[in-house]
C-alpha positions as CSV (number, residue, x, y, z in Angstrom):
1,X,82.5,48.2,122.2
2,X,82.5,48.6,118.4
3,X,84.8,51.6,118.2
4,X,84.8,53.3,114.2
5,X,87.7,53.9,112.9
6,X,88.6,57.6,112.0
7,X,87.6,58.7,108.1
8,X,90.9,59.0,105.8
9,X,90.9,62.2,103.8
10,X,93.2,63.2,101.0
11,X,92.9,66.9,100.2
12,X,92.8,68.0,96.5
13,X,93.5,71.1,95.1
14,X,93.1,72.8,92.0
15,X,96.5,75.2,91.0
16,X,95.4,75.6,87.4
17,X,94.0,78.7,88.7
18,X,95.4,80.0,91.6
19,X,93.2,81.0,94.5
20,X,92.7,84.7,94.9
21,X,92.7,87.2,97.7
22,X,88.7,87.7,98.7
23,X,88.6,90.6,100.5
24,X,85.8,90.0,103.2
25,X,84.6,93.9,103.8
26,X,84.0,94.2,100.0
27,X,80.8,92.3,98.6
28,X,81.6,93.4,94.5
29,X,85.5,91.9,95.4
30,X,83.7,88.6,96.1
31,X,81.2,89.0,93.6
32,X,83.8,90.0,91.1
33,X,85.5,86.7,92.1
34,X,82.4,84.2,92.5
35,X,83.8,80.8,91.9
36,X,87.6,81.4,93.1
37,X,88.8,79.9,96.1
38,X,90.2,82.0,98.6
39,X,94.1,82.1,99.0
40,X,93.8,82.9,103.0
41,X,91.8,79.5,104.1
42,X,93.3,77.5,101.3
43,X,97.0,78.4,102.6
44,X,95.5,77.8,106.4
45,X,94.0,74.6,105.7
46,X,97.2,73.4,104.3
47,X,99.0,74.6,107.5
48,X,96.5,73.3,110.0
49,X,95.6,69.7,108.1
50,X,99.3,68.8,108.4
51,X,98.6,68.2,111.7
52,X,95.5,66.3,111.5
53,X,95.9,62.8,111.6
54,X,92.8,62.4,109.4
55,X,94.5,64.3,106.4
56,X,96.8,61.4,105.0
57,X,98.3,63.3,101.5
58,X,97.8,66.2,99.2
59,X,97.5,65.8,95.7
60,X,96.7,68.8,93.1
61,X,96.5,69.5,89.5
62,X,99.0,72.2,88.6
63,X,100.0,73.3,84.7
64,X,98.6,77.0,85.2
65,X,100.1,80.5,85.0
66,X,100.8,81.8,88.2
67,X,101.6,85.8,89.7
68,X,105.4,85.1,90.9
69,X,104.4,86.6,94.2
70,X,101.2,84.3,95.4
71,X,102.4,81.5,94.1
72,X,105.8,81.3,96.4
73,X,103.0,82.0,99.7
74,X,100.9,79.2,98.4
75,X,104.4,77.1,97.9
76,X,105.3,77.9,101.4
77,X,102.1,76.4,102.9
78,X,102.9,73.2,100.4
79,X,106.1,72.8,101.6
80,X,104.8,73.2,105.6
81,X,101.9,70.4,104.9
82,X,105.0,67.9,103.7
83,X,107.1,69.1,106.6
84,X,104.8,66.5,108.5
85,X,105.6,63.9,106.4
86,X,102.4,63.0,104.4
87,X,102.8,62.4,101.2
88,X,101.9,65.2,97.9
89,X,101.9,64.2,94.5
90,X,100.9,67.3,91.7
91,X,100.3,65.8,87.9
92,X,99.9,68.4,85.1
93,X,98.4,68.0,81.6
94,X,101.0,70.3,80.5
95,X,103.2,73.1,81.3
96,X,102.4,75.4,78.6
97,X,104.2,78.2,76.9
98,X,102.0,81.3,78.2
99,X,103.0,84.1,80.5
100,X,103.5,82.9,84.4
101,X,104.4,78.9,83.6
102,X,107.8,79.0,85.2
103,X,105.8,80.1,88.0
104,X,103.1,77.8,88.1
105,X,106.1,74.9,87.1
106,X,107.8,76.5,90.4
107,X,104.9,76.1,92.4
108,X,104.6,72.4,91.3
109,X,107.9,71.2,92.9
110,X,107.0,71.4,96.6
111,X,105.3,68.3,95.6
112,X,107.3,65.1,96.3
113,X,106.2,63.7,93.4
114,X,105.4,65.1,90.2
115,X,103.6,63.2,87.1
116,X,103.0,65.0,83.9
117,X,101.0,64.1,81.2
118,X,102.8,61.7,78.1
119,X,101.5,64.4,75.5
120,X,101.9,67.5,77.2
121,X,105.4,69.4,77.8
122,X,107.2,71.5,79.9
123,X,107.7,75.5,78.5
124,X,110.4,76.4,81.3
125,X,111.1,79.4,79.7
126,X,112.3,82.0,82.0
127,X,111.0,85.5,83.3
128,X,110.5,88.3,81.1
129,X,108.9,91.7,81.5
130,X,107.5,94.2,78.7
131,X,106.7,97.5,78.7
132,X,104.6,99.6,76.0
133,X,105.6,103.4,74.9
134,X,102.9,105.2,73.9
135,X,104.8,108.9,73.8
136,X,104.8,108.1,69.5
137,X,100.9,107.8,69.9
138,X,100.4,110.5,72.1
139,X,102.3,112.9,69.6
140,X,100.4,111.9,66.6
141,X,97.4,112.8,68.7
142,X,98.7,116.0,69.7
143,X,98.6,115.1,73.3
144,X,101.8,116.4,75.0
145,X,103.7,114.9,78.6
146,X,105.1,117.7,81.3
147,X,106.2,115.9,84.4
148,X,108.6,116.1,86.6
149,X,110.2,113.3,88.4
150,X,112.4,112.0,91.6
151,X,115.0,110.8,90.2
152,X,116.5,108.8,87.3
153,X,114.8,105.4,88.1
154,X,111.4,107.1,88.8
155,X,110.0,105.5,85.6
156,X,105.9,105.6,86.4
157,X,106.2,108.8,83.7
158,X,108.1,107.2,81.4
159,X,105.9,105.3,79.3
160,X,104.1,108.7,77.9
161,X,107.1,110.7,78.7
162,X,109.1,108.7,76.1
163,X,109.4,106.4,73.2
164,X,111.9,103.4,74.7
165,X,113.9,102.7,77.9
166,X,116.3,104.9,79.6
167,X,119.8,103.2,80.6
168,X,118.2,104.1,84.2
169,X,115.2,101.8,83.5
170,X,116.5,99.4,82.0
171,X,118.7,98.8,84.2
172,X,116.0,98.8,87.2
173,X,114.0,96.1,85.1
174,X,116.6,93.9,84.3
175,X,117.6,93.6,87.5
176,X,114.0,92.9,88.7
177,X,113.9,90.3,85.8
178,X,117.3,88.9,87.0
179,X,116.2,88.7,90.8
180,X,112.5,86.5,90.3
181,X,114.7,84.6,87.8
182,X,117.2,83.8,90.4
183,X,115.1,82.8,93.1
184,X,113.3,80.9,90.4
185,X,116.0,78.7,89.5
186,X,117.8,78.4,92.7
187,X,114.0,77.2,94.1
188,X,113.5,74.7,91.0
189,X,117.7,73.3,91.8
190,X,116.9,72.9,95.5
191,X,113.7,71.0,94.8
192,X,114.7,68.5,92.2
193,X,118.0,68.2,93.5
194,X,119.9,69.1,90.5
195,X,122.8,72.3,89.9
196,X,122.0,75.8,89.0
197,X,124.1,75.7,86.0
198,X,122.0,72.5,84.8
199,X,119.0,74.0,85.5
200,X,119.7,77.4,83.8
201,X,120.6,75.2,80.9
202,X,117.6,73.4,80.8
203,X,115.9,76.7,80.7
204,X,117.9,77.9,78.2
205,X,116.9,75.2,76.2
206,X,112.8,74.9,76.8
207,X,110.5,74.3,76.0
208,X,110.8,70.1,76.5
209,X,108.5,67.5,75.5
210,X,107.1,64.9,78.5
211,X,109.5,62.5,78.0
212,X,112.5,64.6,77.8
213,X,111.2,66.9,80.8
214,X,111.3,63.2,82.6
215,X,114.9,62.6,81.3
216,X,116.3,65.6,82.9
217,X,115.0,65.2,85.8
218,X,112.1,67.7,85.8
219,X,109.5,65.7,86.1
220,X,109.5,62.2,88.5
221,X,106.5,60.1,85.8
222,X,104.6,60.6,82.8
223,X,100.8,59.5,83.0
224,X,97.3,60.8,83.3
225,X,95.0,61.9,86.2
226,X,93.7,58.6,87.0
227,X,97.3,57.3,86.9
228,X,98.8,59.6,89.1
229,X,95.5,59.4,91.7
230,X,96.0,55.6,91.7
231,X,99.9,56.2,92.9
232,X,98.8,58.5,95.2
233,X,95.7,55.8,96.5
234,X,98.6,53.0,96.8
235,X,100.5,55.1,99.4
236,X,97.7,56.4,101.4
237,X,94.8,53.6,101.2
238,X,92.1,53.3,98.5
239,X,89.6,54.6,101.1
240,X,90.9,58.1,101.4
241,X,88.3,60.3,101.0
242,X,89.1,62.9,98.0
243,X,88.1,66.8,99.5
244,X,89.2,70.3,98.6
245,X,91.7,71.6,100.7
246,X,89.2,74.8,101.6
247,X,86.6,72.5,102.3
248,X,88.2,70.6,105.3
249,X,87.5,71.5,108.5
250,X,89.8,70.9,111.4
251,X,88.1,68.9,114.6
252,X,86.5,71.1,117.0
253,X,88.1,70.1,120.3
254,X,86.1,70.7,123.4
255,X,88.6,73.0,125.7
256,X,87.9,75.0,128.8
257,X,87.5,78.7,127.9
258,X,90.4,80.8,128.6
259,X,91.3,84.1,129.6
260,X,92.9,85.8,126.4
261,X,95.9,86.9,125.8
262,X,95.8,89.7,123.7
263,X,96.0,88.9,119.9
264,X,97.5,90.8,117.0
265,X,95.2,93.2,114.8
266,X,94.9,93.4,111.1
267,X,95.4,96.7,109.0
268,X,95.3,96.6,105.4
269,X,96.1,98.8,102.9
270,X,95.4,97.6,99.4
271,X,95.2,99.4,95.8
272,X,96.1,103.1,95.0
273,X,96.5,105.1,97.7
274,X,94.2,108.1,97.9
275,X,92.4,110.5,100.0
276,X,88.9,109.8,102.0
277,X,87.7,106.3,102.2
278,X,88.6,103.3,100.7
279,X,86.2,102.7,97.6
280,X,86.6,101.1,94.4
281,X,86.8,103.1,91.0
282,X,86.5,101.3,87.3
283,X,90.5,100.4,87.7
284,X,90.3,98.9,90.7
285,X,90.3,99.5,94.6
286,X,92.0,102.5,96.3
287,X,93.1,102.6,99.4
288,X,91.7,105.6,101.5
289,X,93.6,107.3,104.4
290,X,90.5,108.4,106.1
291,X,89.8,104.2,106.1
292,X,93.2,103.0,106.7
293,X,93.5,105.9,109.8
294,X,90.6,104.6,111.3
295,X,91.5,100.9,111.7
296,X,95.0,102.2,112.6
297,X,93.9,104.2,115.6
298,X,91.5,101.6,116.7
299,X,94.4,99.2,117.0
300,X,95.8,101.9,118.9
301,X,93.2,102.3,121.1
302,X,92.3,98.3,121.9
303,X,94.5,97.2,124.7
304,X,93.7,93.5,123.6
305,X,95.6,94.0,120.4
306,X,99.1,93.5,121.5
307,X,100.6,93.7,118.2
308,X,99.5,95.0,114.5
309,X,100.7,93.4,111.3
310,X,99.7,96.1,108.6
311,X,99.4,94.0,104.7
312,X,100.2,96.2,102.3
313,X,99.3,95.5,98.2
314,X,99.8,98.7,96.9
315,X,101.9,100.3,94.2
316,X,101.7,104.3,96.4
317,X,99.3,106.8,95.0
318,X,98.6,110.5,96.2
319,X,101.6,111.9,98.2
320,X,99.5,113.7,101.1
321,X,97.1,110.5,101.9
322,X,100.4,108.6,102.0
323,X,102.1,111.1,104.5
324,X,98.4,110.7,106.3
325,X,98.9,107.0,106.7
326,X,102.5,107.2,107.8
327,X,101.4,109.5,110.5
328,X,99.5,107.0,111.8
329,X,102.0,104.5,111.4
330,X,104.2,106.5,113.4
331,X,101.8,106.9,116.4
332,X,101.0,103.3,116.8
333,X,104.4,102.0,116.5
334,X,105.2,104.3,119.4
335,X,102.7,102.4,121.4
336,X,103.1,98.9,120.4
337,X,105.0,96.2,117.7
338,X,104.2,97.0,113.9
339,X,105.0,94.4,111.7
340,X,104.4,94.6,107.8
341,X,103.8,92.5,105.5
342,X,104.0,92.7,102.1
343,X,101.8,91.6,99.3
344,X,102.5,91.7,95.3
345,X,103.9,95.5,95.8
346,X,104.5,97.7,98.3
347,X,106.3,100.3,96.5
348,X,106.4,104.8,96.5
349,X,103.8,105.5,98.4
350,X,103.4,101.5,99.7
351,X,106.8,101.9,100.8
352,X,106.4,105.4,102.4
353,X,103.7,103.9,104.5
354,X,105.9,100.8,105.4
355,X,109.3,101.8,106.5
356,X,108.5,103.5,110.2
357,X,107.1,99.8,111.1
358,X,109.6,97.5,113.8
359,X,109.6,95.1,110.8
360,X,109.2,94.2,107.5
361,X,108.5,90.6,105.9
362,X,108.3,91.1,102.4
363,X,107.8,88.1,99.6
364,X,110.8,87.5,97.2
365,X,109.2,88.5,94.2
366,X,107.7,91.0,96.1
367,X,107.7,94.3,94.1
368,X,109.0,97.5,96.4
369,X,110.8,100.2,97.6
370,X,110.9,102.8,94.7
371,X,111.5,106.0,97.1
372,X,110.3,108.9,94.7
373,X,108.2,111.2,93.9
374,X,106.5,112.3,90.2
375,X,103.8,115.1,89.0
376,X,102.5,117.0,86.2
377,X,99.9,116.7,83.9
378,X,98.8,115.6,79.6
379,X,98.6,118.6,78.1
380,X,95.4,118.5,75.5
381,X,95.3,121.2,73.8
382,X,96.8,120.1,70.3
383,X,94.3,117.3,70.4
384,X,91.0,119.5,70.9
385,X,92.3,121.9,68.4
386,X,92.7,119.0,65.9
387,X,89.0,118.3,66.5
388,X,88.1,121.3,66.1
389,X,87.8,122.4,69.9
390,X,89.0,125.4,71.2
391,X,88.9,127.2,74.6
392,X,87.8,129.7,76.6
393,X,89.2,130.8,79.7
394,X,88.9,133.3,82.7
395,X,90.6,133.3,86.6
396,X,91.9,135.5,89.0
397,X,95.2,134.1,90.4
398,X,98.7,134.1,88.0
399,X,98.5,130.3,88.7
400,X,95.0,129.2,89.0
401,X,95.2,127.3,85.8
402,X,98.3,126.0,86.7
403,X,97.1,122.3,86.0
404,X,95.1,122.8,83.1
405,X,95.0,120.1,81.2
406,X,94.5,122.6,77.7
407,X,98.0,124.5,78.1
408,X,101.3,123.9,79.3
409,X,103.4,124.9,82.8
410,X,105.0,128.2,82.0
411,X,108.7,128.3,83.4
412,X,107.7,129.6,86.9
413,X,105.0,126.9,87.0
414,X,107.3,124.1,86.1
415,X,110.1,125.6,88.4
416,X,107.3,125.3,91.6
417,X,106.5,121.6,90.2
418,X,110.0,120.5,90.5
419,X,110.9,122.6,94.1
420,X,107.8,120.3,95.1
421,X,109.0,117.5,93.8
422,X,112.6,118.1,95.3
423,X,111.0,118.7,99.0
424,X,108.8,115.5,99.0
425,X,111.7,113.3,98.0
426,X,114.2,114.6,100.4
427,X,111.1,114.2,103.0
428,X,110.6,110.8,101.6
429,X,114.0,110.0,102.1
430,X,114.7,111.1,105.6
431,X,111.8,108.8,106.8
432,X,113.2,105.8,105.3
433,X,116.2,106.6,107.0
434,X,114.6,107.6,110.2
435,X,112.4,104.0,110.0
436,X,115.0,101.8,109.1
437,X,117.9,103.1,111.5
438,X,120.6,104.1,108.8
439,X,122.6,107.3,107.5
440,X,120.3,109.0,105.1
441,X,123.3,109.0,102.7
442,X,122.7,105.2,102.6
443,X,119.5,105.4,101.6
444,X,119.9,108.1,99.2
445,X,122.0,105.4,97.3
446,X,119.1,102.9,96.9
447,X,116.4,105.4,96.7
448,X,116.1,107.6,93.4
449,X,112.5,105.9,92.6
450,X,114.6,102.3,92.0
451,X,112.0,99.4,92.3
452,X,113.5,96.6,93.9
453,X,112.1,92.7,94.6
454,X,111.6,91.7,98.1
455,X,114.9,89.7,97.7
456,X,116.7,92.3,97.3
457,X,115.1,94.6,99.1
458,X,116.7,93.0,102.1
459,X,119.8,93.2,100.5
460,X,120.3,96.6,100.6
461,X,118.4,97.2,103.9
462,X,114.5,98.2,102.9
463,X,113.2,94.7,104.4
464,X,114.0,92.5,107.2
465,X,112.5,88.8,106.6
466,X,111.4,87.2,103.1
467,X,107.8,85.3,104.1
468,X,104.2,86.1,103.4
469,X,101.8,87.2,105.6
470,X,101.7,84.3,108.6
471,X,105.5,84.5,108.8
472,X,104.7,88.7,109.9
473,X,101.9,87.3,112.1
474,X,104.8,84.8,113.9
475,X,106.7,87.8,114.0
476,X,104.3,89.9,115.7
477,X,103.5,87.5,117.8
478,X,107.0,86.9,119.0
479,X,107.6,90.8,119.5
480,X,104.2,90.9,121.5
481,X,105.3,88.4,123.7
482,X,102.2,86.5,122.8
483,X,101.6,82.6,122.7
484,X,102.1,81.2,119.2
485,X,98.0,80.5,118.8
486,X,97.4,84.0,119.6
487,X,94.7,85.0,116.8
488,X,94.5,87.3,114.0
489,X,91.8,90.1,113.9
490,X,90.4,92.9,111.8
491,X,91.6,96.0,113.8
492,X,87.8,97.4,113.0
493,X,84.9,95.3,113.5
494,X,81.6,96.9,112.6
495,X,78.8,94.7,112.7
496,X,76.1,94.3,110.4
497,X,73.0,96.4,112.1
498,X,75.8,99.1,113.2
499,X,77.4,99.9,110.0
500,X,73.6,101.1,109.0
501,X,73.8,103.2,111.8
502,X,75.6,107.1,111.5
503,X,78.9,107.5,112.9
504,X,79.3,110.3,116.1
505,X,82.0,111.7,115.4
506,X,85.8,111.3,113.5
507,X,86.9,108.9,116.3
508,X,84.0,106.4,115.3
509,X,85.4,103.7,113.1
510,X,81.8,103.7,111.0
511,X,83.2,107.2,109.9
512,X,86.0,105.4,108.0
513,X,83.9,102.4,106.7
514,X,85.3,101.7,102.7
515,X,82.4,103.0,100.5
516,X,80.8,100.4,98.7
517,X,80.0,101.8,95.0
518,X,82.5,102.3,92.3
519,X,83.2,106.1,91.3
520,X,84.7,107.6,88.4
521,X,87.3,109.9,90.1
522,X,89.8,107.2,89.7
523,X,89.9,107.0,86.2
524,X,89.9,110.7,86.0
525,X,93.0,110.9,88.0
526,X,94.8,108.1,86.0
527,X,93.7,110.0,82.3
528,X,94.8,113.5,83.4
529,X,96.9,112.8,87.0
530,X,97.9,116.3,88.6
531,X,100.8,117.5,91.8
532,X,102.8,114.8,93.1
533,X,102.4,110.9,93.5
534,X,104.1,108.5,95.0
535,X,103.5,105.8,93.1
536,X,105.2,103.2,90.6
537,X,104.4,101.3,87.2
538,X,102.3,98.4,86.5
539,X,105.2,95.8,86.1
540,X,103.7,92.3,85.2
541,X,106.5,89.5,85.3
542,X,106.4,86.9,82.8
């Protein structure tokens, strides 16, 4: 009998761009992001093809800017397709000199081998981070600041507040800057097997030209797509079949069917955090309590989910939604494991959410912690009187225009602000303790609104594991006391014809459904924000 044998396939990827989160409940997300591949099957097909004895290599074409934090979860998944021992070759045209290509070069070296093209160079040029004042701006305008915030390193206020860095921020920053720089450079040493000190000089000395970048070591040859394809051909067979890694498909094996387990449910929790449902505004997605609460109490209530990994991606938002979610939190970890894990940032209000969970996996560049609190409000009133606005006013209530945006907080007004602000963080505070097992004393000393990395986070005791979201899943898994192909679920599943249907009661997960069209309270909130936040900058690592 004529037996076939087996097609040969060499998966391909394209890192120039890296694959993006597509949320699957949000049509405009995947709209937004027509085109991109999807970081969640690209890392699982790079997990599951290592074991396919069809899949005979990986080769990619890296050279693009990369976020610090995706690109060490797609590095992971490189690094576990090699662990089987097939062969990965990356070639770039260049490394260039824009923001995020020490990340993308990073990303590059879980490859075995690593061409780069003769004309094109390396711009290994560290990790840098840049913040814009606009308090000089916002006084020519006649636009005045008044918050209040928990405590020196809370700097989300800072960048209206004032015109350069406190010794409190910078200090925050550069240690940020020094701990992605760090893992950076250990990662790179590790990977092309040279020392720290050599490759902190090479830094120091970048950008390289191709040649030179092959000299020291950076790169293993210098040559052009087709080259490095025909290397890669030579090792694995000329017959090898070239596919996208998202493309491939495992082998559907033909097994008897089972009774299950139990498997682990999804929660996640991604933007600002706000009250009501998730929706997304004009600067991006919030995270809803009413949403989030509702997929946390049907994990809850599911006796098949054993275990819940809850993903968090946010930077905090409004204090009471926050202390909503952590309720929740609370009552379902009572019942069975929580396990987080963390995203780009999970930090103020992220955080808050986070820390009564049995564990936290958290990514080293992972942006987090920043225990604090902040409120008050842009004062207008110069600025419409420059324009020739004025105002007219009338309330019943000494404070009902406490948080008008036309005058300032009088002293009583500012002295309720701050006995708020004071009450949330020492409320924010004892949780953490409470969650993470430690004297609140200790956590006093690494709260204080300090943003930390996920590296060292666990160093001072806000995080448990570094890993990305499958290393949580293991972890939940483990915890469950559930086999290690257990699978991973949406804690809410709402089908099609039912989500058109009107929800009975609070209980109903259709009643916490995210809403699908874009409003304009977002932006509102960010122009004119009012009472407290938990919440932290935009930091973008370079």
């Amino acid at each position: 009998m004529d037996v076939r044998p087996a097609k040969r396939i060499l998966l391909e990827l394209d890192l120039t761009e890296l694959p993006v989160e597509l949320e699957q409940d949000d049509p405009l997300s995947r709209l937004r992001h027509r085109g991109r591949r999807d970081l969640r099957s690209t890392i699982r097909a790079l997990h599951r093809a290592a074991d396919d004895p069809r899949v005979v290599g990986l080769v990619a074409r890296v050279g693009g800017p990369a976020p610090w934090p995706a690109m060490q979860e797609l590095r992971a998944a490189v690094e576990a397709f090699a662990a089987g021992g097939k062969p990965t070759v990356a070639w770039a045209e260049t490394f260039g000199e824009q923001p995020g290509a020490m990340a993308g070069y990073v990303l590059a070296t879980a490859f075995d081998q690593l061409w780069l093209q003769p004309g094109g160079e390396l711009g290994l040029l560290g990790v840098g981070l840049e913040t814009t004042f606009l308090r000089g701006a916002l006084d020519k305008l006649g636009v005045e600041p008044q918050f209040e915030q928990r405590y020196e390193f809370k700097s989300a206020a800072d960048r209206i507040m004032r015109t350069g860095f406190t010794d409190a921020h910078r200090t925050a920053l550069q240690r940020l800057v020094e701990s992605v720089f760090d893992d950076a450079v250990e990662t790179i040493a590790r990977a092309r097997r040279l020392d720290v000190a050599t490759v902190r000089d090479l830094v120091d000395r970048g950008p390289h030209l191709a040649t030179a970048a092959r000299d020291a070591g950076l790169v293993d040859r210098l040559g052009y797509r087709d080259e490095a394809l025909a290397a890669m051909r030579a090792r694995v067979g000329e017959r090898a079949e070239l596919l996208f890694a998202d493309r491939w498909r495992p082998r559907r094996r033909l097994r008897p069917p089972r009774r299950s387990a139990g498997h682990v449910a999804l929660v996640q929790v991604r933007g600002g955090i706000a009250a009501g449902r998730s929706r997304r505004t004009p600067l991006g997605r919030t995270a809803g309590s009413d949403t989030v609460c509702a997929s946390l109490r049907a994990a809850a209530a599911d006796e098949r989910a054993r275990a819940v990994v809850l993903l968090v991606d946010s930077p905090g938002g409004s204090a009471v939604a926050s202390d909503t979610i952590w309720r929740e939190v609370v009552r379902l970890q009572q019942r069975k494991p929580v396990v987080v894990a963390m995203g780009a940032v999970a930090a103020s209000g992220g955080y808050y959410i986070a820390c009564p969970a049995d564990r936290i996996v958290a990514l080293p560049a992972t942006l987090t912690g920043s225990i604090g609190v902040l409120g008050g409000k842009l004062v207008t009133g110069g600025l419409l009187e420059r324009v020739g606005l004025t105002t007219g006013a009338v309330a019943q209530g000494r404070r009902a225009l406490m948080f008008s945006s036309r005058r300032s907080f009088d002293e009583g007004e500012r002295h309720s602000l701050g006995a708020a602000m004071d009450a949330i963080y020492d409320d924010f505070v004892d949780k953490v303790a409470a969650g993470r097992g430690r004297p609140r004393a200790e956590i006093e000393q690494v709260a204080r609104g300090r943003v930390w990395t996920g590296r060292d986070a666990l160093a001072v005791g806000l995080g448990d594991r570094l890993g990305g979201l499958r290393d949580a899943v293991a972890r939940a898994r483990s915890r469950a006391g559930l086999p290690d192909d257990a699978p991973l679920r949406p804690a809410v599943r709402v089908g099609p014809l039912a989500r058109l249907g009107r929800p009975r009661n609070s209980a109903d997960p259709r009643a916490g459904l995210a809403a699908g069209l874009p409003r304009l309270d977002g932006l509102s909130r960010a122009v004119a924000p009012a009472g407290p936040d938990l919440t932290m900058p935009s930091l973008r690592l370079r």
